[in-house]
C-alpha positions as CSV (number, residue, x, y, z in Angstrom):
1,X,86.2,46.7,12.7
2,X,86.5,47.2,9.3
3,X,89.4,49.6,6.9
4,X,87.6,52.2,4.7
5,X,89.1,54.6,2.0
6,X,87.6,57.9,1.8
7,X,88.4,59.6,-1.7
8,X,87.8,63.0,-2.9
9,X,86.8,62.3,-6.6
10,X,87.0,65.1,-9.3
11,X,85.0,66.0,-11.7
12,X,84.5,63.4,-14.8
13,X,86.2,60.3,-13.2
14,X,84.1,57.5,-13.1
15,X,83.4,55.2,-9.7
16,X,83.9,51.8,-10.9
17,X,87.8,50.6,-12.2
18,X,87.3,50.2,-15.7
19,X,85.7,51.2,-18.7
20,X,86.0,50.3,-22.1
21,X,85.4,53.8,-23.6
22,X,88.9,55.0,-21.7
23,X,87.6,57.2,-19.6
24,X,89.7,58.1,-16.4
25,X,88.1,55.8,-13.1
26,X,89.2,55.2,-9.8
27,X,92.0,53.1,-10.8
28,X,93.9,55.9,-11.9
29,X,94.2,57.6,-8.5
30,X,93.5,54.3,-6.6
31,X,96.5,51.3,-6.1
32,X,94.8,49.3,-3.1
33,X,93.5,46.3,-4.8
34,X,90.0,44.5,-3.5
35,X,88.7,47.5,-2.9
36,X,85.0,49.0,-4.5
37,X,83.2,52.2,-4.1
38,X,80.0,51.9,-1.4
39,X,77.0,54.0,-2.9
40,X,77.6,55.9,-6.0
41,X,78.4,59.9,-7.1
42,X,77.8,60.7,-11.1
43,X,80.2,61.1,-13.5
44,X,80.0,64.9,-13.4
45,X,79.6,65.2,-10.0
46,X,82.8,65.9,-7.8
47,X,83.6,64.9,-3.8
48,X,83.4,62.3,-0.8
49,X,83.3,58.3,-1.9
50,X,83.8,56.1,0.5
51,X,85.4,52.4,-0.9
52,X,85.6,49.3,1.3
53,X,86.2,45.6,0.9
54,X,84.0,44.4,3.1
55,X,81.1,43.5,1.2
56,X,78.5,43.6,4.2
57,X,79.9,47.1,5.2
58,X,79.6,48.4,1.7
59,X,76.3,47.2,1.5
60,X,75.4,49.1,5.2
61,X,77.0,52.2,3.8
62,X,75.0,52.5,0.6
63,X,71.4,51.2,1.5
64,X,68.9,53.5,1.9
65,X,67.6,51.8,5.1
66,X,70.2,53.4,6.9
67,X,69.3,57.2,5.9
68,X,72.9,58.4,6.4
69,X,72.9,61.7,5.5
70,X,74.7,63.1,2.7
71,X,76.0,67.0,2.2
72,X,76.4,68.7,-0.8
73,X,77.3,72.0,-2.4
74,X,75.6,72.7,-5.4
75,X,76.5,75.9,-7.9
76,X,73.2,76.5,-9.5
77,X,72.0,79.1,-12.3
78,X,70.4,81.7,-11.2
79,X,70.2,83.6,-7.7
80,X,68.2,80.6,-5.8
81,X,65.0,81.8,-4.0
82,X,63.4,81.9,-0.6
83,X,60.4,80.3,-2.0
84,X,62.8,77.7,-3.6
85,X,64.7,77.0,-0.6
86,X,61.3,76.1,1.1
87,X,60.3,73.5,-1.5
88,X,63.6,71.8,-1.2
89,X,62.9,72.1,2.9
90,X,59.4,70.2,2.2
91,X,60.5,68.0,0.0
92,X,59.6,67.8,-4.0
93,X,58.0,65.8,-6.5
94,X,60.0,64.1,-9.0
95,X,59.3,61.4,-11.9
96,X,59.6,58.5,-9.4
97,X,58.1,60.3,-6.1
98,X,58.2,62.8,-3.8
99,X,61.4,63.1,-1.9
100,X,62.0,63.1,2.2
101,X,62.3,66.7,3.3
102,X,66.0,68.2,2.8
103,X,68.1,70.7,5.1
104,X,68.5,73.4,2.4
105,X,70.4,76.7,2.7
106,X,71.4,79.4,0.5
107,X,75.2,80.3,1.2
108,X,78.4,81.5,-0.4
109,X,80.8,80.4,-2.5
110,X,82.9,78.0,0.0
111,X,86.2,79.0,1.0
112,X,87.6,75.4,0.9
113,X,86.5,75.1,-3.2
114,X,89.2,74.3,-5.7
115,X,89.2,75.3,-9.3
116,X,87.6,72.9,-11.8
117,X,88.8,71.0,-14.6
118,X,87.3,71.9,-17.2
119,X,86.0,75.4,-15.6
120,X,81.7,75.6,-15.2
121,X,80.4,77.3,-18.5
122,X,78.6,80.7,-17.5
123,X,75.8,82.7,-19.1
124,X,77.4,86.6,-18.6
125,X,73.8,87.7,-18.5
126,X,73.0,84.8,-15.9
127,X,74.4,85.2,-12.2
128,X,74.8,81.7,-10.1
129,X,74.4,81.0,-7.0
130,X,75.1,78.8,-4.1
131,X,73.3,75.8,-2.2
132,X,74.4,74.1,0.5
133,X,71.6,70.5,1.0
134,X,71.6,67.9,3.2
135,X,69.6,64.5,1.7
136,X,68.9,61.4,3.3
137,X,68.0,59.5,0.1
138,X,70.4,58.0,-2.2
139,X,68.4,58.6,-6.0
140,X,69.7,58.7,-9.4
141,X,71.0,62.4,-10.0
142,X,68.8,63.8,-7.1
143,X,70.5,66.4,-5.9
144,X,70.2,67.9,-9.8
145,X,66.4,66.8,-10.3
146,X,66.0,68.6,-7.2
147,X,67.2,72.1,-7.9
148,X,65.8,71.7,-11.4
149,X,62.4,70.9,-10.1
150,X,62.3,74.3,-8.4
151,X,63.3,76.1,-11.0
152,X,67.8,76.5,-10.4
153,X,69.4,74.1,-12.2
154,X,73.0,72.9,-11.2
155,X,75.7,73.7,-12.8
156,X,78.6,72.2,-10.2
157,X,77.9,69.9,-7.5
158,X,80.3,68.4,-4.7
159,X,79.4,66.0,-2.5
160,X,81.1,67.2,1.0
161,X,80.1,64.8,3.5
162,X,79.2,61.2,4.1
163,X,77.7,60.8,7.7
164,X,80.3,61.9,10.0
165,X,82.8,62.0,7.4
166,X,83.8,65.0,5.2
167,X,86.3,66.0,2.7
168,X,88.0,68.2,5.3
169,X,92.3,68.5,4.2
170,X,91.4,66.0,1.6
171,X,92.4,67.7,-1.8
172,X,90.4,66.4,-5.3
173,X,92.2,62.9,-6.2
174,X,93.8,62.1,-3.1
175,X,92.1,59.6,-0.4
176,X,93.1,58.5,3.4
177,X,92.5,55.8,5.3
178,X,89.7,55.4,8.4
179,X,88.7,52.6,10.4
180,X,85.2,52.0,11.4
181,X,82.9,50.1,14.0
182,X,79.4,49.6,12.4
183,X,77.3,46.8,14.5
184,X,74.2,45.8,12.6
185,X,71.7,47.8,14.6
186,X,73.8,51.3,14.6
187,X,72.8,53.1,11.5
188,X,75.1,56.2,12.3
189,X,78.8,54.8,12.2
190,X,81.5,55.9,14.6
191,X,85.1,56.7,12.8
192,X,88.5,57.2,13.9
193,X,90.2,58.8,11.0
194,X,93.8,59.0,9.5
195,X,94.0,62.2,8.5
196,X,96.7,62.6,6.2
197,X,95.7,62.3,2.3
198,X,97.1,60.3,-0.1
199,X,97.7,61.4,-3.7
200,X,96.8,59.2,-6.5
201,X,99.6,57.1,-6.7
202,X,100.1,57.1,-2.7
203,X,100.4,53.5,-0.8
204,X,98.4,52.3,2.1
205,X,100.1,54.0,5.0
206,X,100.8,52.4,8.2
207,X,98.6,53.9,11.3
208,X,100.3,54.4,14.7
209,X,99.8,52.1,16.7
């Protein structure tokens, strides 16, 4: 049994807890010390990061052997096609390979999505779309290479869900607390969540017993 920290992590924060340029990291909305992010999400991309301080967990959690499925929503330029939808289904060929098939689905703007800081930059003669893709591969910037590679490139991306975990009543730069059970021969965790968020400067809080 092991404590995790799910955060929902905005747009241009970095995932480690310092950098010597000044730019804002975890440590700004993060107190809980001995704690480090499991798997990655880039600079510019917002959503679910799962921290731990177990270092065999947070090793389980980000290895691709696992294949724990990841959800995003992407904003891309342009109104995405069928025919692009299907590559993404197949799978597509990138620089280093061809990725696994994706679950890939045009949709609309989600309901849940909160405003940006700074707001996307728009072309007025360019409409966008939405994307809603499930991967099971954990490459640098995929979900962009992806969209790019069939022609839509990204121009917001939020990363909604780990495995069974989601950013459901977690607002941008607040986290809560979960407690998981992964054996070593279960790849698909089982959780039982706290669901009330933190903000930034919050506290650990103190489950029910």
């Amino acid at each position: 049994m092991s404590n995790i920290l799910l955060f929902n992590k905005p747009f241009r924060v970095l995932t480690q807890f310092t950098d010597q340029e000044q730019r804002a990291t975890l440590a700004d909305y993060i107190k809980i010390p001995g704690v480090y992010a499991a798997g990655r999400l880039d600079y510019d991309s917002e959503g679910l990061l799962i921290l731990t301080g177990d270092g065999q967990l947070q090793h389980q959690l980000a290895s691709p052997a696992f294949k724990m499925p990841k959800t995003y929503y992407a904003q891309v330029e342009g109104l995405i096609s069928d025919e692009a939808i299907s590559r993404l289904q197949k799978g597509v060929t990138l620089k280093d390979g061809p990725t696994r098939p994706a679950q890939a689905q045009r949709v609309d703007e989600p309901d849940w999505l909160w405003p940006r800081t700074p707001p996307v930059r728009y072309r007025k003669e360019q409409p966008t779309s939405w994307l809603k893709l499930t991967i099971t591969e954990g490459r640098n910037r995929q979900v962009r290479r992806m969209t790019a590679a069939v022609g839509f490139p990204t121009l917001r991306l939020i990363r909604w869900s780990i495995g069974t975990w989601s950013l459901e009543q977690l607002p941008p730069g607040q986290w809560r607390e979960d407690t998981i059970h992964l054996p070593a021969s279960t790849p698909r965790p089982r959780s039982r969540s706290d669901r009330r968020p933190h903000a930034g400067q919050g506290q650990r809080s103190r489950r029910q017993r």
